[in-house]
TIMILUM-187956 format. One record per atom (N, C-alpha, C): residue in three letters; residue number from 1; x, y, z; atom name. Coordinates in Angstrom, 1 decimal, m for minus. Example, Ala and Ser with C-alpha at 12.3 -4.5 7.8 and 13.67 -1.06 7.14 Angstrom:
<nodes>
   resn   resi       xx       yy       zz   name
    ALA      1     13.2     m5.7      7.8      N
    ALA      1     12.3     m4.5      7.8     CA
    ALA      1     13.2     m3.3      7.8      C
    SER      2     12.8     m2.2      7.1      N
    SER      2     13.7     m1.1      7.1     CA
    SER      2     12.9      0.0      7.9      C
</nodes>
This chain:
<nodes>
   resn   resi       xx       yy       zz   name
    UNK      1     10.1      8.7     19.4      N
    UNK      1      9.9      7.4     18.7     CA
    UNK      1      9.7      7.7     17.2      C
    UNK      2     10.5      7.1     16.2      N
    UNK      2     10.5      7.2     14.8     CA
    UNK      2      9.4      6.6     14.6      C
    UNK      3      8.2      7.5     13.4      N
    UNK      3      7.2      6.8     12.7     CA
    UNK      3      7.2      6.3     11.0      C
    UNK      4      7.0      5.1     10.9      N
    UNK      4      7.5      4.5      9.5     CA
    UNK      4      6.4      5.2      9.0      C
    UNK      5      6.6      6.0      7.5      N
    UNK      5      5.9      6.0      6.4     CA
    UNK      5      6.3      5.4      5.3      C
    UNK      6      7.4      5.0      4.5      N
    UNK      6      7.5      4.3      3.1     CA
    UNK      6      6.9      4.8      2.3      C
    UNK      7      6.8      6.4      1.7      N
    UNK      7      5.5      6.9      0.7     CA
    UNK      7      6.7      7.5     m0.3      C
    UNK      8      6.4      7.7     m1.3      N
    UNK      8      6.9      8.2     m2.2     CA
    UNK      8      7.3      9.8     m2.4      C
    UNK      9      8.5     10.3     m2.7      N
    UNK      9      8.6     12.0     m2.0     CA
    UNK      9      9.6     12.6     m3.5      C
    UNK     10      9.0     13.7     m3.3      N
    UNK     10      9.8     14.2     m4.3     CA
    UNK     10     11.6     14.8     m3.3      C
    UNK     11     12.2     14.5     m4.1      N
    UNK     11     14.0     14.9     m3.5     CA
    UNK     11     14.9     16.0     m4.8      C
    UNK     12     15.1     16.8     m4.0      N
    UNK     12     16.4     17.4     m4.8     CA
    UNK     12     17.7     17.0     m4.5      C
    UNK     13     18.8     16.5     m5.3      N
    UNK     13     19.9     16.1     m4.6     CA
    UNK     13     20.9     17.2     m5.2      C
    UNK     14     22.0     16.9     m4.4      N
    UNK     14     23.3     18.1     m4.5     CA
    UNK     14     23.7     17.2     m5.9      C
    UNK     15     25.2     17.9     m6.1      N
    UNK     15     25.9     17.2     m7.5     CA
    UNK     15     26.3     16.1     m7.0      C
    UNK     16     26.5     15.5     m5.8      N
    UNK     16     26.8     13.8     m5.3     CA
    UNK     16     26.1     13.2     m5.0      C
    UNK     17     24.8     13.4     m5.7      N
    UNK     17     23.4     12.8     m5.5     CA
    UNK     17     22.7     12.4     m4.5      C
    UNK     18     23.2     12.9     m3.2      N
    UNK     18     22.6     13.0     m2.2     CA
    UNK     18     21.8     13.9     m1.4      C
    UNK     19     20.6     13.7     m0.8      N
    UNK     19     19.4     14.5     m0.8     CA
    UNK     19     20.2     15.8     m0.5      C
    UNK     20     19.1     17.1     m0.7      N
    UNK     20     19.1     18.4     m0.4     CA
    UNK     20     17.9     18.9     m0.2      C
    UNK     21     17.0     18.6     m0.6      N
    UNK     21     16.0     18.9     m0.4     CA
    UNK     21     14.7     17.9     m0.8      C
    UNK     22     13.2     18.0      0.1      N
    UNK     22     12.5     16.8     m0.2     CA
    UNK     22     11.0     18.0      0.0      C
    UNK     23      9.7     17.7     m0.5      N
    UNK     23      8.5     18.0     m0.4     CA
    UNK     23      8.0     16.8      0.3      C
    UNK     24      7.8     17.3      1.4      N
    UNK     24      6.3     16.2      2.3     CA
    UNK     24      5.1     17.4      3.2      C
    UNK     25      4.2     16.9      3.0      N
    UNK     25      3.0     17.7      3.6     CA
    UNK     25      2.8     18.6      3.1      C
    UNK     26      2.8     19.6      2.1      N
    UNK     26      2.7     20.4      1.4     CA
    UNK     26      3.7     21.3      1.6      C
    UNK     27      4.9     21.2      1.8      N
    UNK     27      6.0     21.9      2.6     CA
    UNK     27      7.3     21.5      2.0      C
    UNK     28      8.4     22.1      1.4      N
    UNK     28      9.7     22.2      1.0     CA
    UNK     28     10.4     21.9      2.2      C
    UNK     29     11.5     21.1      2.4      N
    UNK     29     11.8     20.7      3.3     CA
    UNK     29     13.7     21.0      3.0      C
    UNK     30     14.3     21.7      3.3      N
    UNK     30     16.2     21.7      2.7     CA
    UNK     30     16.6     21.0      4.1      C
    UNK     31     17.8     20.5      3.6      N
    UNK     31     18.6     19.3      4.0     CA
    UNK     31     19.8     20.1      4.7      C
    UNK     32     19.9     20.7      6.1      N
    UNK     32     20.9     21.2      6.4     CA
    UNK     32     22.0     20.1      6.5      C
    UNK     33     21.9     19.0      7.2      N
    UNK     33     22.5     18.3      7.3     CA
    UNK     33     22.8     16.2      7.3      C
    UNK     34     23.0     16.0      6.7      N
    UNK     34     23.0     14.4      6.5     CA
    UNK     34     23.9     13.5      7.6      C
    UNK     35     23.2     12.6      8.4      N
    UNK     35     23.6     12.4      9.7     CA
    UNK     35     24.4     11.0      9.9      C
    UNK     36     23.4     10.3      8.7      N
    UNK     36     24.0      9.4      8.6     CA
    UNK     36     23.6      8.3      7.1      C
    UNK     37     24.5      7.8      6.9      N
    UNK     37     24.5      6.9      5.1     CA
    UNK     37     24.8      5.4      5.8      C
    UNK     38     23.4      5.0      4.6      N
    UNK     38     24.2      3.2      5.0     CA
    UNK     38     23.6      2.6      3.3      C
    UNK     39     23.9      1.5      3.1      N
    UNK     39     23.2      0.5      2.2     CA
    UNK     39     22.6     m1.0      2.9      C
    UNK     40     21.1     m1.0      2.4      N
    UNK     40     20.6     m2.5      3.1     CA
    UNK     40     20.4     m3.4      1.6      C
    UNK     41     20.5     m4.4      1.6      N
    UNK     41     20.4     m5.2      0.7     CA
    UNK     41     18.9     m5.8      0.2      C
    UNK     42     18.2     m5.5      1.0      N
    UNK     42     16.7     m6.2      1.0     CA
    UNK     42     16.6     m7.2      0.8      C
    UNK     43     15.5     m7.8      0.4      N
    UNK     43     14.8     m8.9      0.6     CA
    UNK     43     14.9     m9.4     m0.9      C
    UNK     44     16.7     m9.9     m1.0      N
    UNK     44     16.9    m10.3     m2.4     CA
    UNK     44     16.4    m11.4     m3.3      C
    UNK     45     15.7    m12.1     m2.3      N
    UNK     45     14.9    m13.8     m2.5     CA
    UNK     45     14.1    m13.5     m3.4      C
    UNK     46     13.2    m11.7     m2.9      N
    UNK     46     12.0    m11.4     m2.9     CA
    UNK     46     12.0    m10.4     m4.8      C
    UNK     47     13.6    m10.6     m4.8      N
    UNK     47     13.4     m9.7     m5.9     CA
    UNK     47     13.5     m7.8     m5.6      C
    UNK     48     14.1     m7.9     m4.6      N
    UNK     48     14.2     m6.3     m4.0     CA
    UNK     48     15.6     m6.3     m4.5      C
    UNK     49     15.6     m5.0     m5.1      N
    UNK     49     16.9     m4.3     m5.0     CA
    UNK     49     18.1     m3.6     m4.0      C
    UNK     50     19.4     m3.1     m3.7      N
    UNK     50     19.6     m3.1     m2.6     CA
    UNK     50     19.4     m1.0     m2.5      C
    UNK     51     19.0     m0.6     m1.3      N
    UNK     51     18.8      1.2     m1.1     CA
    UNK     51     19.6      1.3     m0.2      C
    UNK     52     19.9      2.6     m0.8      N
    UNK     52     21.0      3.7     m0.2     CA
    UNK     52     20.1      4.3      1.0      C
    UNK     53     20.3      4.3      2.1      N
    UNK     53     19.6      5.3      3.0     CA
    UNK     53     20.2      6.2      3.7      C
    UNK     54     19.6      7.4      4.3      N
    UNK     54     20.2      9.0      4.1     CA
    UNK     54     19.1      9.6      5.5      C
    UNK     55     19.7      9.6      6.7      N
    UNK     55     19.5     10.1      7.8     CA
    UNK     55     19.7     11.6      7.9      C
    UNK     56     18.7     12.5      7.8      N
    UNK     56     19.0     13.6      7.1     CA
    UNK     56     18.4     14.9      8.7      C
    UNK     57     18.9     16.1      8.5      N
    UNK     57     18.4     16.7      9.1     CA
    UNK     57     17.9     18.0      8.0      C
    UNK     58     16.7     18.4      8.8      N
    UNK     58     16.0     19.3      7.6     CA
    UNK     58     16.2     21.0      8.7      C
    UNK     59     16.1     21.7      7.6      N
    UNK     59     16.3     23.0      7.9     CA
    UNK     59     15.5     23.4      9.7      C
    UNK     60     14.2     23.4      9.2      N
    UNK     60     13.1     23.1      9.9     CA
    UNK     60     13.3     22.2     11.5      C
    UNK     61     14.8     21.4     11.6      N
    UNK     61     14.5     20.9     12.9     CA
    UNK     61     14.3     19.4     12.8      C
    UNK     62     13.3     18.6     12.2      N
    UNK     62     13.0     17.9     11.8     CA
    UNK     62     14.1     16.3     11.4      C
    UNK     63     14.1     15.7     12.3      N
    UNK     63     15.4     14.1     11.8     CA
    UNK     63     14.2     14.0     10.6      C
    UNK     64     14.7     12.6      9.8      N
    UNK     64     13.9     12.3      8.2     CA
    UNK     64     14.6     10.9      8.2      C
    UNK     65     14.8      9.7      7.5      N
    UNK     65     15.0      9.0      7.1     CA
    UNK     65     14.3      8.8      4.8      C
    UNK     66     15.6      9.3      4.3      N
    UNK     66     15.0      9.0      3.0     CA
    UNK     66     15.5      7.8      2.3      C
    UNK     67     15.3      7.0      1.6      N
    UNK     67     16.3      6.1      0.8     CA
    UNK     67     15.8      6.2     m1.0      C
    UNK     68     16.9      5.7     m2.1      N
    UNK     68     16.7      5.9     m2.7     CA
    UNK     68     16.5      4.4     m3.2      C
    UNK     69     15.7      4.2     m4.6      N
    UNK     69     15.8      2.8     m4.5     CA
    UNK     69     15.0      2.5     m6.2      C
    UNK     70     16.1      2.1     m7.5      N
    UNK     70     16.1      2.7     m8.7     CA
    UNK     70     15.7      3.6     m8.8      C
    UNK     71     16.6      4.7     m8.5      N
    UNK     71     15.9      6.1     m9.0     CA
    UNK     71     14.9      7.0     m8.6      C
    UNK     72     13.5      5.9     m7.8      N
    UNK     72     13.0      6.5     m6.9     CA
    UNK     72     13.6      7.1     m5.5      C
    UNK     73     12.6      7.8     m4.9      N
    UNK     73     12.8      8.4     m3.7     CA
    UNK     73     11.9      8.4     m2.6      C
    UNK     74     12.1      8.1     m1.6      N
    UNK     74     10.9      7.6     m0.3     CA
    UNK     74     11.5      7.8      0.5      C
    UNK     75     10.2      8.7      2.0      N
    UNK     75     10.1      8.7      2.6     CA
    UNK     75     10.1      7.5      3.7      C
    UNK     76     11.2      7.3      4.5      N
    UNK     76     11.1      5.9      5.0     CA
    UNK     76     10.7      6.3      6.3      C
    UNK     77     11.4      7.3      7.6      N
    UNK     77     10.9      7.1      8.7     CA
    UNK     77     10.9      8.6      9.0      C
    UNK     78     10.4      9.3      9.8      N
    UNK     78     10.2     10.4     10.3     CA
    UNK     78     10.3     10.9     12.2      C
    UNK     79     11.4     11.2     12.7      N
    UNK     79     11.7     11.0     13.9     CA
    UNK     79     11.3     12.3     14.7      C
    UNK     80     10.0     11.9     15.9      N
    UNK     80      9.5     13.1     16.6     CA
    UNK     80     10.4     13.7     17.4      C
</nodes>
């Protein structure tokens, strides 16, 4: 069962600006593989922007959920 965090993460991306690597827990995390891409629009009423999201697999084993969203970078969901 995926656990939501939404916290703020540091990301390395390749030249197509898509993650490659991210810092969570005190731990480097490389991006062997990206599983899956979408765009959600949010809550445009609300004054949200729309994010890129990036279903990622980490070297480590680890599914990820990151999205990007102006420029920032967040941790959205983390799958046991």
């Amino acid at each position: 069962m995926p656990r939501i965090v939404d916290r703020p993460v540091a990301v390395v991306t390749d030249s197509g600006g898509r993650p490659a690597g991210f810092c969570w827990e005190r731990g480097k995390r490389r991006v062997v593989r990206i599983e899956d891409v979408w765009k959600e629009a949010g809550r445009w009423w609300a004054g949200e922007t729309e994010k890129i999201f990036y279903r990622v697999e980490a070297e480590s084993g680890g599914v990820y959920e990151l999205y990007a969203d102006q420029g920032e970078w967040y941790l959205y969901k983390i799958y046991d």
